[in-house]
Z-matrix of the N, CA and C atoms (Angstrom, degrees):
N
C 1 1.444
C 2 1.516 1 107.77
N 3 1.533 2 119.25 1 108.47
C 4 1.350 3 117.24 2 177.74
C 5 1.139 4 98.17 3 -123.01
N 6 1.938 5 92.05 4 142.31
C 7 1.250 6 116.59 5 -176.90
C 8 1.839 7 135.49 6 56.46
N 9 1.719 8 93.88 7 -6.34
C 10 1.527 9 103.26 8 -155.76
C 11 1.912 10 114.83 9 -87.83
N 12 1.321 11 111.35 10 116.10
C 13 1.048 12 108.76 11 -168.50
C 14 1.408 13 125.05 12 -68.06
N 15 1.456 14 112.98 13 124.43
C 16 1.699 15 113.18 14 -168.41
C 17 1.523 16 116.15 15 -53.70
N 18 1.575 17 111.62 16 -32.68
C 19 1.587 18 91.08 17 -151.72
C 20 2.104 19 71.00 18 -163.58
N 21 1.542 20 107.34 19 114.05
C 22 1.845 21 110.22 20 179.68
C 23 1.437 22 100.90 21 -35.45
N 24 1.532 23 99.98 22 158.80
C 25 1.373 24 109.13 23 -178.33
C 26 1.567 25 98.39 24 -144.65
N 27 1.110 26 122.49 25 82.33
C 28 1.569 27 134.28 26 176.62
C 29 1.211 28 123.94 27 -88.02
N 30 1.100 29 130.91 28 174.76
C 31 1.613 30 137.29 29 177.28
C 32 1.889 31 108.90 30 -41.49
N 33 1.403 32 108.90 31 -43.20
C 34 1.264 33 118.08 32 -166.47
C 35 1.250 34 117.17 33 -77.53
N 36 1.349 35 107.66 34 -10.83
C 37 1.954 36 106.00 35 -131.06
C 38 2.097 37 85.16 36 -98.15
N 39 1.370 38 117.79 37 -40.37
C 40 1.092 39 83.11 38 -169.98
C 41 2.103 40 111.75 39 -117.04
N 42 0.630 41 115.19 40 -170.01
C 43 1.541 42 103.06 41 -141.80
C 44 1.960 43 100.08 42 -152.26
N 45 1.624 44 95.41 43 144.64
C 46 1.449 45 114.78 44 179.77
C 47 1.576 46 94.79 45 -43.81
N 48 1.307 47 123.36 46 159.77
C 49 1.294 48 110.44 47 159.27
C 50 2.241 49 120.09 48 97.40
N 51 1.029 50 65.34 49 -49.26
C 52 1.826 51 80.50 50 176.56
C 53 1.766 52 123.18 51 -67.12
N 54 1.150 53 74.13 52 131.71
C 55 2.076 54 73.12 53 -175.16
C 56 1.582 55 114.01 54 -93.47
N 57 0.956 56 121.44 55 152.79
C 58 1.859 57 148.37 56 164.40
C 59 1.364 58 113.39 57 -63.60
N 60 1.504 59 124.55 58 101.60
C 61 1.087 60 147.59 59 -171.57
C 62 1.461 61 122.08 60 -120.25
N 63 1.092 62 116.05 61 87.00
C 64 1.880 63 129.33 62 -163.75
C 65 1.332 64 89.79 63 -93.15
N 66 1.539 65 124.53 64 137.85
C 67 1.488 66 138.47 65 172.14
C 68 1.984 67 94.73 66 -86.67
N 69 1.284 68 139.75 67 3.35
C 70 1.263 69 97.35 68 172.96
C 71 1.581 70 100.41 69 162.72
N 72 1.312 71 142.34 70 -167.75
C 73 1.416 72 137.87 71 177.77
C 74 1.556 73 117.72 72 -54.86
N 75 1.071 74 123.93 73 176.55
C 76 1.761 75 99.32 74 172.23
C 77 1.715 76 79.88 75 -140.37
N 78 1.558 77 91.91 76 -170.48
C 79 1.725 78 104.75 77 176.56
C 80 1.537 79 120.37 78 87.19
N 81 1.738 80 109.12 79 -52.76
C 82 1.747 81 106.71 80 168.00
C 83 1.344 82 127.73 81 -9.30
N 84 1.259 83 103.26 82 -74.85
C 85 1.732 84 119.25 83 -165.78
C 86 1.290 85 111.23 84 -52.75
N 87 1.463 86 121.86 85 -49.75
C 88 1.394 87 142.51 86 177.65
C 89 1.007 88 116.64 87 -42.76
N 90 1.486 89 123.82 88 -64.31
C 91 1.438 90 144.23 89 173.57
C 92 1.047 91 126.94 90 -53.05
N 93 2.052 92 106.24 91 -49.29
C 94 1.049 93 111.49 92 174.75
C 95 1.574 94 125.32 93 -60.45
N 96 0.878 95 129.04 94 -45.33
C 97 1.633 96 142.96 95 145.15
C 98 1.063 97 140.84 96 -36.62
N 99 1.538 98 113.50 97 -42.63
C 100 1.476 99 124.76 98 126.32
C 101 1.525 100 134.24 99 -10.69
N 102 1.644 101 94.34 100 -71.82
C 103 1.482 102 109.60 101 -174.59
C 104 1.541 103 91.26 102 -67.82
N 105 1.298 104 136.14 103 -55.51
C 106 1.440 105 131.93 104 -134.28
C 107 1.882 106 96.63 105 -62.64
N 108 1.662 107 87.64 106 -52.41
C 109 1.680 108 105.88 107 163.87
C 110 1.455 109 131.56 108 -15.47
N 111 1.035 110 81.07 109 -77.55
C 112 1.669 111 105.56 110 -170.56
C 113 1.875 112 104.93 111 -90.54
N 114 1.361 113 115.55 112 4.04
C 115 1.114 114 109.53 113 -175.62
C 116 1.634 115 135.73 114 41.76
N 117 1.334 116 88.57 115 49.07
C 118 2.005 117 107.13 116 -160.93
C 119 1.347 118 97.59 117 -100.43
N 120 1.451 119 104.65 118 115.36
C 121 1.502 120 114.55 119 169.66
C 122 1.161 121 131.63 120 -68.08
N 123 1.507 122 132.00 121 65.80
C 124 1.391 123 137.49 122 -175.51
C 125 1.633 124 113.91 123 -59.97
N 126 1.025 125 82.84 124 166.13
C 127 1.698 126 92.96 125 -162.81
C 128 1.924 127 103.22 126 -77.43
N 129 1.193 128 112.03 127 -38.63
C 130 1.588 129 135.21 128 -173.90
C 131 1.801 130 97.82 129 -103.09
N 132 1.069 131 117.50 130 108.06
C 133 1.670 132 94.61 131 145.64
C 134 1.512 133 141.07 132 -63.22
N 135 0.953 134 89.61 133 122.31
C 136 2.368 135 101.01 134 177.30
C 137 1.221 136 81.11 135 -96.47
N 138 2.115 137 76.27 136 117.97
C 139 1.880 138 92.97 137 133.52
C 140 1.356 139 125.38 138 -102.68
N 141 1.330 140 108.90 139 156.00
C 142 1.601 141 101.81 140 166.66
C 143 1.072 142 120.59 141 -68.65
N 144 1.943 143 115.35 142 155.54
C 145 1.723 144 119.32 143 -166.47
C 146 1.751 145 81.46 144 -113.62
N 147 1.239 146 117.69 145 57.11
C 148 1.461 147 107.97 146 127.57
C 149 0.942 148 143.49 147 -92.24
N 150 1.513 149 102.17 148 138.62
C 151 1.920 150 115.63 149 -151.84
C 152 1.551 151 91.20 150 -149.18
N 153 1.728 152 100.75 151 164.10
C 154 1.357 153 109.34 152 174.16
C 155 1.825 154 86.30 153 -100.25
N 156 1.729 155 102.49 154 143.31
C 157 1.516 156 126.66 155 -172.13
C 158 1.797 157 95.19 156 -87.28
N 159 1.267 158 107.70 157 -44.06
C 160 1.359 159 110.86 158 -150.23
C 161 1.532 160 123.72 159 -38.25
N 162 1.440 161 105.03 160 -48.71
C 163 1.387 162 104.70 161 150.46
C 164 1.681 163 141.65 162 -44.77
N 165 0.870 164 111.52 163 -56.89
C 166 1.833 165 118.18 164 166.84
C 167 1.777 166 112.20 165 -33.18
N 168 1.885 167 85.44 166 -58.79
C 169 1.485 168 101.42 167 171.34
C 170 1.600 169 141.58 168 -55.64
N 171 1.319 170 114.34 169 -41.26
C 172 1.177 171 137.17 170 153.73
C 173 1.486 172 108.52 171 -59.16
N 174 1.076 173 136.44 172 -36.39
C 175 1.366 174 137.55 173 -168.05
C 176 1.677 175 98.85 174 -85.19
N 177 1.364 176 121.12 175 -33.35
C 178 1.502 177 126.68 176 -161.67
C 179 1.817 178 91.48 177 -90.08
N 180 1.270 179 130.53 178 -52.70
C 181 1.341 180 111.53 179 167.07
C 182 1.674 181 141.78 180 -75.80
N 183 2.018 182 98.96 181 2.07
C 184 1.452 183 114.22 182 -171.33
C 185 2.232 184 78.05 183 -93.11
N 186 0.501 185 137.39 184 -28.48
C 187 1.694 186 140.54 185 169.87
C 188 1.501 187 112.57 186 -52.47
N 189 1.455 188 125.93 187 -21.65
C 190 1.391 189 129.59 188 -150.91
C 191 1.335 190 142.88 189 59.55
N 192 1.707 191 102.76 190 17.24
C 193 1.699 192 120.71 191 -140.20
C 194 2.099 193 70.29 192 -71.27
N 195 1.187 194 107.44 193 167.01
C 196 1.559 195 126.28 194 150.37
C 197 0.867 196 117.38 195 -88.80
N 198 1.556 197 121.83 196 94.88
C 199 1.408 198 123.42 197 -165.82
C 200 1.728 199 107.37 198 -88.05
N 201 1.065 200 144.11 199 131.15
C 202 1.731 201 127.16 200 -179.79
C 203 1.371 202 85.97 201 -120.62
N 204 1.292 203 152.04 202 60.79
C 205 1.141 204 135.38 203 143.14
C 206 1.761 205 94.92 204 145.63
N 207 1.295 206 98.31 205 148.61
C 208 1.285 207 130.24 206 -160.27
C 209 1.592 208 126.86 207 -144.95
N 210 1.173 209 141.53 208 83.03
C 211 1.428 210 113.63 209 -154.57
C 212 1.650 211 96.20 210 -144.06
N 213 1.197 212 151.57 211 145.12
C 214 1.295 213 140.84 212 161.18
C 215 1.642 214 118.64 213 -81.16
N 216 1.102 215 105.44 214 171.06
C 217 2.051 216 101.19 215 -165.55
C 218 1.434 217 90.51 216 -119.52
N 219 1.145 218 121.92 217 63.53
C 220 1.295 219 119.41 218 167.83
C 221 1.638 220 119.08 219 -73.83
N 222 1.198 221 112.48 220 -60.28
C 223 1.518 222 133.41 221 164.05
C 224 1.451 223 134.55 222 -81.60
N 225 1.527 224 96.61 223 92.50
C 226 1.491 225 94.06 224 -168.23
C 227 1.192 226 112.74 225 119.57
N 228 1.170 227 124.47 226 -46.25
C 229 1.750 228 128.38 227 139.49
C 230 2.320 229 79.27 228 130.45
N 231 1.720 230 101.32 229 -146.50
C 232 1.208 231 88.64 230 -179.55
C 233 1.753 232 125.65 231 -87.17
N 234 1.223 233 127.38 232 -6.31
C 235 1.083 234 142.98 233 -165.94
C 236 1.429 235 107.97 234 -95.41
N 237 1.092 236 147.18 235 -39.62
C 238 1.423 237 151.45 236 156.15
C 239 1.303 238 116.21 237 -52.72
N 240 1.437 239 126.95 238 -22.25
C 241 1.215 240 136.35 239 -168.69
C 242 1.375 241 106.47 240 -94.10
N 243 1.472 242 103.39 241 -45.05
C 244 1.742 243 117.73 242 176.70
C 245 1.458 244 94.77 243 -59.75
N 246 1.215 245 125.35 244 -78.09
C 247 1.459 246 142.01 245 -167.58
C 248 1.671 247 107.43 246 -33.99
N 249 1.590 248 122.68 247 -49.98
C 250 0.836 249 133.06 248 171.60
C 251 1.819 250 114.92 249 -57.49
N 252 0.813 251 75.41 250 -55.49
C 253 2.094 252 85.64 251 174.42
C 254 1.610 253 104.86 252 -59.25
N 255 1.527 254 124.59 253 -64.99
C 256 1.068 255 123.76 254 166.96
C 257 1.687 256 123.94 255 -8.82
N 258 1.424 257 94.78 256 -71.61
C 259 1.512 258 110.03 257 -178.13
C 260 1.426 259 102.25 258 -63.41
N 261 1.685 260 126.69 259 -75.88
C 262 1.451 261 101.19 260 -178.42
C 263 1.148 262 152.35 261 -36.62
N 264 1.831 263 109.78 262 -14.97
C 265 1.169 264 101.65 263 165.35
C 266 1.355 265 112.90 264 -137.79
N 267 1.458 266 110.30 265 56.12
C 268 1.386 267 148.11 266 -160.91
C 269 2.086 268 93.29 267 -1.24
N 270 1.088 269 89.79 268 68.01
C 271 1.711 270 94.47 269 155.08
C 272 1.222 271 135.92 270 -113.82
N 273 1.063 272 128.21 271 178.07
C 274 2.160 273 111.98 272 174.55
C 275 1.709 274 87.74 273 -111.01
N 276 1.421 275 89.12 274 147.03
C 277 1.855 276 100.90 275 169.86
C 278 1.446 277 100.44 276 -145.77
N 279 1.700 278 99.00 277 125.41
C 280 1.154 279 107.88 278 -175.50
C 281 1.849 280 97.92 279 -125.64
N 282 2.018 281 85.94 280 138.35
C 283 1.480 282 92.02 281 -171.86
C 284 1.551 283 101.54 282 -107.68
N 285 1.783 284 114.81 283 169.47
C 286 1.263 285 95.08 284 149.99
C 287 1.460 286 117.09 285 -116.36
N 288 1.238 287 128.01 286 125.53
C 289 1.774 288 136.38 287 -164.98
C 290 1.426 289 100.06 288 -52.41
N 291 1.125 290 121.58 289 -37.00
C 292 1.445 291 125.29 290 -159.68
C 293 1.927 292 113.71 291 -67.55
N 294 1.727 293 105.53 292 -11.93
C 295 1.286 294 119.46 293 -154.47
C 296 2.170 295 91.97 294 -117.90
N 297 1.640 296 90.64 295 -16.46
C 298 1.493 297 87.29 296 -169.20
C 299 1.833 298 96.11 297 -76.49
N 300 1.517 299 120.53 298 134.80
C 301 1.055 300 125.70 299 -171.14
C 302 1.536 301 120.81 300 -86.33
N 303 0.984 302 136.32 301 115.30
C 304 1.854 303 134.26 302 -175.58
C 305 1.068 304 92.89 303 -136.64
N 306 1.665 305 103.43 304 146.86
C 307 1.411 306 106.16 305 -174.49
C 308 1.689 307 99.91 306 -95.83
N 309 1.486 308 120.14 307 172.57
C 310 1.305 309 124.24 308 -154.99
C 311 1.495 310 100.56 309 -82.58
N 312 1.273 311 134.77 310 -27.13
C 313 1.630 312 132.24 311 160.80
C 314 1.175 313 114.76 312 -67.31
N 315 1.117 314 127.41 313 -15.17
C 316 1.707 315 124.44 314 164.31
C 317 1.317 316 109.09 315 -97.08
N 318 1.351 317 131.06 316 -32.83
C 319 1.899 318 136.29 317 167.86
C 320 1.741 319 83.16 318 -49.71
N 321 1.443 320 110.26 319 -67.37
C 322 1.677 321 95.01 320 -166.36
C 323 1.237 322 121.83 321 -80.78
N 324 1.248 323 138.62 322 -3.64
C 325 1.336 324 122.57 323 170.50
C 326 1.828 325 103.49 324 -93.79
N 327 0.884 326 106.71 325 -6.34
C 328 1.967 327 113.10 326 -178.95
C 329 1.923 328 93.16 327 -74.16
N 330 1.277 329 99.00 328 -59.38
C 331 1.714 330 99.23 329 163.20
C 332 1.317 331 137.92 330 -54.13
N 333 1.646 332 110.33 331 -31.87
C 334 1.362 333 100.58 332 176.69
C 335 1.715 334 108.72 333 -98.07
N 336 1.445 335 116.29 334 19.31
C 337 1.415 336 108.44 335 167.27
C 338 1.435 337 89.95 336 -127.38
N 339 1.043 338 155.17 337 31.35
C 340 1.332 339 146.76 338 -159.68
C 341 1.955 340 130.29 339 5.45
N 342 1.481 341 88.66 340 58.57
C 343 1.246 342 121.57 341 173.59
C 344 2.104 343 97.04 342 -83.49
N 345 1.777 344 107.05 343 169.68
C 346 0.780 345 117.93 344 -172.91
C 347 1.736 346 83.74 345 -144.07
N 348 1.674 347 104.87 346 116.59
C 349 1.403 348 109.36 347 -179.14
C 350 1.907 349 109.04 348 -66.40
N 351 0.896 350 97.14 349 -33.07
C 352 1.872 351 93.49 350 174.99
C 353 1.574 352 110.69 351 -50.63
N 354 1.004 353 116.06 352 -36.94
C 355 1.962 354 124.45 353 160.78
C 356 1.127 355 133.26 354 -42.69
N 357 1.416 356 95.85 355 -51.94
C 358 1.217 357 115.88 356 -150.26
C 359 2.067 358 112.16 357 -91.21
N 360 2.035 359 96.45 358 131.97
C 361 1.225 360 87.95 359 -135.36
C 362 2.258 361 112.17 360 -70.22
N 363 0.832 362 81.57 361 174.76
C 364 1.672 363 78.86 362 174.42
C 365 2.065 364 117.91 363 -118.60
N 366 1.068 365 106.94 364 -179.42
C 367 1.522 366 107.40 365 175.89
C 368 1.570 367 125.49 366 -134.20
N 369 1.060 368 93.11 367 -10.15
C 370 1.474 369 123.42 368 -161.51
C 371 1.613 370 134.61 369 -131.41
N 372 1.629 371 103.36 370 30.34
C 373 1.691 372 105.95 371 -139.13
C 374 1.445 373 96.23 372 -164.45
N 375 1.305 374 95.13 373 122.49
C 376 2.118 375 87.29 374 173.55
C 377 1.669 376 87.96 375 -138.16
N 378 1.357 377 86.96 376 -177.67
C 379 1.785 378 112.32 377 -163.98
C 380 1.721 379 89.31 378 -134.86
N 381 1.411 380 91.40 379 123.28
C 382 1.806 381 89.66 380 -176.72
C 383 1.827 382 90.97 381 -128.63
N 384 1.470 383 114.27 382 154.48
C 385 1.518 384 130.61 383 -171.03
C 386 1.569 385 114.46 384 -126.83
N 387 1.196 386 144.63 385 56.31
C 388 1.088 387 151.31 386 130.76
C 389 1.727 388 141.70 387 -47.68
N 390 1.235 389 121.41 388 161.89
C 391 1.363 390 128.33 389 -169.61
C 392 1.516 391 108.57 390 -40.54
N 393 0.776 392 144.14 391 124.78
C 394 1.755 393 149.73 392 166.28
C 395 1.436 394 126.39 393 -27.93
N 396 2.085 395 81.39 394 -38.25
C 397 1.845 396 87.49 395 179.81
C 398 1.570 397 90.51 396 -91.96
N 399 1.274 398 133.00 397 55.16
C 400 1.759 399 114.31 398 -168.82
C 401 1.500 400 85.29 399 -145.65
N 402 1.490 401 113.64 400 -16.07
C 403 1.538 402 106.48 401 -167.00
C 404 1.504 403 107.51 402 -70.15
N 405 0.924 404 128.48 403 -43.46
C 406 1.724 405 130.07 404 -164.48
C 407 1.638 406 113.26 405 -62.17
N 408 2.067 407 101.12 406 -34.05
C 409 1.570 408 104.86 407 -172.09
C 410 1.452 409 95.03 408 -83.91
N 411 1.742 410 129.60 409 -8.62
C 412 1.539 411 124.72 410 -177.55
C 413 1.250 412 105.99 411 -84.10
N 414 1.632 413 129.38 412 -26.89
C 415 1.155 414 143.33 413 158.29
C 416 1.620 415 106.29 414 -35.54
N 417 1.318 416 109.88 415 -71.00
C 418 1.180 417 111.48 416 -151.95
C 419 1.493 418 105.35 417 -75.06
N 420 1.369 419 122.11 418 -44.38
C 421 1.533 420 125.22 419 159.61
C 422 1.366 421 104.46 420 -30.15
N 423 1.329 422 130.56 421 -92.96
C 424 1.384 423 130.02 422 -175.55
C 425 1.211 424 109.10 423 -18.28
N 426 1.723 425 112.06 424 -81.39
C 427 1.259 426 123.43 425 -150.56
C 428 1.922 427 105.78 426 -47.23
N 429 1.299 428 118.21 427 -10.96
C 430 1.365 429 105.31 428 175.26
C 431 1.438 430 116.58 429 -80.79
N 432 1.083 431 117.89 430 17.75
C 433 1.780 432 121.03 431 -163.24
C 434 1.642 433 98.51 432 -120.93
N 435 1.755 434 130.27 433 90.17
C 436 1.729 435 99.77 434 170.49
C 437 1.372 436 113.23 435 -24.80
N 438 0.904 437 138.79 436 -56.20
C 439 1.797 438 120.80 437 -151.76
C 440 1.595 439 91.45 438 -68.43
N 441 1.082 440 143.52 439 -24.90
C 442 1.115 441 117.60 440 173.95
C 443 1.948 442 135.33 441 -123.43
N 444 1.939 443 91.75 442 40.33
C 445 1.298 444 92.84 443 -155.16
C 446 1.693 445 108.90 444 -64.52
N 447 1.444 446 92.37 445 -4.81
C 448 1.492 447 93.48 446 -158.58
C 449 1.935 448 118.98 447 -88.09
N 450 1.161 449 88.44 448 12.43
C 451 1.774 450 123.33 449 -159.90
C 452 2.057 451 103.81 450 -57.27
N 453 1.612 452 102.43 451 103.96
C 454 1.064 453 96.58 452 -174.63
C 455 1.613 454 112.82 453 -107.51
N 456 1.429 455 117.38 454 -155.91
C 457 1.341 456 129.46 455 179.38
C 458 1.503 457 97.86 456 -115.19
N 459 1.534 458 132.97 457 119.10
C 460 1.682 459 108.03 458 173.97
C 461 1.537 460 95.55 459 -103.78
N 462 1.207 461 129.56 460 -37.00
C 463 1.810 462 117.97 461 -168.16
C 464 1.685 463 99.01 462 -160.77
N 465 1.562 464 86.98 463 -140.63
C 466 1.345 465 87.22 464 -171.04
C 467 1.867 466 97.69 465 -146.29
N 468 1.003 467 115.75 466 -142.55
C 469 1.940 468 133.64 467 -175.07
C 470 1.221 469 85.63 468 -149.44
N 471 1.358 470 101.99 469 146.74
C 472 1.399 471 125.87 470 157.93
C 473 2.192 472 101.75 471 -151.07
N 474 1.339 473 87.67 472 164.75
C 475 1.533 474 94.68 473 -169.47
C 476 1.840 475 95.89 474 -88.05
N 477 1.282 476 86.53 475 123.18
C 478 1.988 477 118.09 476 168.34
C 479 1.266 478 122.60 477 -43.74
N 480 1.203 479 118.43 478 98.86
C 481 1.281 480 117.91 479 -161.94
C 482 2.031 481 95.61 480 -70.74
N 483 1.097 482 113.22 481 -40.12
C 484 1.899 483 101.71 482 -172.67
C 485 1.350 484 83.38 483 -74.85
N 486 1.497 485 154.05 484 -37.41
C 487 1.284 486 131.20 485 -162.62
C 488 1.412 487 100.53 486 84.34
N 489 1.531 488 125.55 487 37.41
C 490 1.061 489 129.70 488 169.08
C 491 1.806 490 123.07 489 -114.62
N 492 1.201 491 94.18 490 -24.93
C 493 1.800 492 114.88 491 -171.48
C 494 1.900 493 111.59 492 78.15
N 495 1.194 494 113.17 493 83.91
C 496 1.812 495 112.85 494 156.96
C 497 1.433 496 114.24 495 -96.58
N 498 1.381 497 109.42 496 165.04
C 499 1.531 498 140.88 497 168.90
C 500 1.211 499 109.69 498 -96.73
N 501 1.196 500 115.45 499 125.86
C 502 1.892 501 97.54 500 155.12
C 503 1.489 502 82.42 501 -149.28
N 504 1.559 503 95.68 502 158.78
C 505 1.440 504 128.03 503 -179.76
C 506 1.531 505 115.60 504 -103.73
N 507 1.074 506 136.82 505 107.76
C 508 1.983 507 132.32 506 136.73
C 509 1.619 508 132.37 507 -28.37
N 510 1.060 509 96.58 508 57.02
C 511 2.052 510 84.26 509 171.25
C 512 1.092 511 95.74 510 -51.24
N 513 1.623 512 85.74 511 177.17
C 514 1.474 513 129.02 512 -169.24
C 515 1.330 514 126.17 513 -60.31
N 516 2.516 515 102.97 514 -36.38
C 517 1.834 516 98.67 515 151.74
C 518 0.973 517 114.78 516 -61.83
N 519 1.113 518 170.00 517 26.03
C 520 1.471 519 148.46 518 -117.49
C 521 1.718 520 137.39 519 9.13
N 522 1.175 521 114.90 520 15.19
C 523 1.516 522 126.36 521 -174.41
C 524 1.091 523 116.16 522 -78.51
N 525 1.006 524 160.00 523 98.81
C 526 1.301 525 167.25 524 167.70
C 527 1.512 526 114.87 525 -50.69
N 528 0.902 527 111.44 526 136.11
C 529 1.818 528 126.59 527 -168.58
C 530 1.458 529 109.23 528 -127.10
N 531 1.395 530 145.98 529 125.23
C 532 1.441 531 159.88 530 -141.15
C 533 2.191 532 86.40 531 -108.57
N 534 0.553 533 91.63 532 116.50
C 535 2.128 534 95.32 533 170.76
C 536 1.027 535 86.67 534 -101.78
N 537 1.892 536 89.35 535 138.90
C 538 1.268 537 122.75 536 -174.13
C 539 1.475 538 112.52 537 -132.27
N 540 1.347 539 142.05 538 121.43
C 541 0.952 540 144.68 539 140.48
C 542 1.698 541 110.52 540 14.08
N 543 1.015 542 134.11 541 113.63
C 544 1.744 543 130.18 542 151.24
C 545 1.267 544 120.63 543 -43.16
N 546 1.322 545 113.73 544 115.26
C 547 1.714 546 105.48 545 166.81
C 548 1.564 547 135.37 546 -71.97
N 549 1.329 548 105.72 547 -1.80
C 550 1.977 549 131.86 548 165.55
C 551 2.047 550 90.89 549 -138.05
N 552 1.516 551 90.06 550 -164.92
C 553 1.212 552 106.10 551 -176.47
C 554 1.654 553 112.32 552 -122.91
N 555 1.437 554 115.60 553 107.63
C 556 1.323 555 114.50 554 162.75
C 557 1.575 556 120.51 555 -8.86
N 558 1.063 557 120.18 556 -54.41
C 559 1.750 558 123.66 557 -169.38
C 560 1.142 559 95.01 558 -144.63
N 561 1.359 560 125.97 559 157.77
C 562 1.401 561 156.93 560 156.07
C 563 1.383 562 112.91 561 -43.09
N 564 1.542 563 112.47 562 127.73
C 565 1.809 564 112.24 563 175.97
C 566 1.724 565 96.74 564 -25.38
N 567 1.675 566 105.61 565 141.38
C 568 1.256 567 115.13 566 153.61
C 569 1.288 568 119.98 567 -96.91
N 570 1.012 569 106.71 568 -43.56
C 571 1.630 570 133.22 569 -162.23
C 572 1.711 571 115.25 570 -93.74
């Protein structure tokens, strides 16, 4: 499934109030493809987290959750996807980085090419935006699926004060950083 959005994501669809729901690590796919690419001898092998979603998905609307948006982070990794959503339905979404999950061979190979794993694209991984009080029972739905045991909470929506829709992220000091769109592309079309 490239690039293909699970469930429209329009001006309306996602809403003040709603929390950030990642199905699982991000970065794999990217890397993994990367390396195969460029024939880069990493110290760890990455595999890619391509997976079929359909299940997770089906399971998250056979629940009744209120889903307002649905989209996988294939392109662009997870931060382009947010950013993109942001603007369409000109909201602010604020994550916290510290909760976004990468596994430690992608933390280190994102460092030793000076990649930024929030970019970097995935295959296997969506970002879903529902009610706040809905996040914990989407948790638990997911988390019964391997492909998505790893299924966290990163933030929430709140309404945009320019009426434009930004991202910004929380590291680990607590500083917050505004995500921005790429002005090229981390890696080469995958998809």
């Amino acid at each position: 499934m490239c690039s293909a959005r699970l469930v429209p994501c329009g001006q309306s669809s996602v809403r003040p109030g709603d929390a950030v729901v990642l199905s699982g690590d991000v970065g794999r796919h990217g890397i993994a493809i990367l390396a195969a690419r460029e024939e880069l001898a990493l110290e760890s092998a990455i595999e890619s987290d391509c997976a079929d979603l359909s299940k997770p998905v089906r399971a998250l609307r056979d629940a009744g959750l209120e889903i307002h948006c649905l989209r996988d982070c294939t392109r662009g990794g997870l931060a382009t996807n947010l950013i993109e959503i942001a603007q369409q339905a000109r909201v602010d979404i604020a994550i916290d980085e510290g909760r976004v999950p990468v596994a430690a061979a992608v933390r280190g190979a994102c460092e030793l090419l000076g990649l930024d794993p929030l970019y970097v694209a995935n295959e296997g991984r969506f970002v879903a935006f529902l009610p706040e009080a809905q996040a914990e029972p989407a948790l638990a739905v997911l988390r019964a699926f391997p492909v998505a045991v790893g299924a966290t909470i990163l933030g929430c929506v709140s309404a945009s004060a320019a009426g434009t829709g930004r991202v910004t992220s929380r590291g680990a000091l607590g500083a917050a950083r505004v995500l921005d769109m790429l002005s090229g592309e981390q890696l080469p079309r995958i998809c």
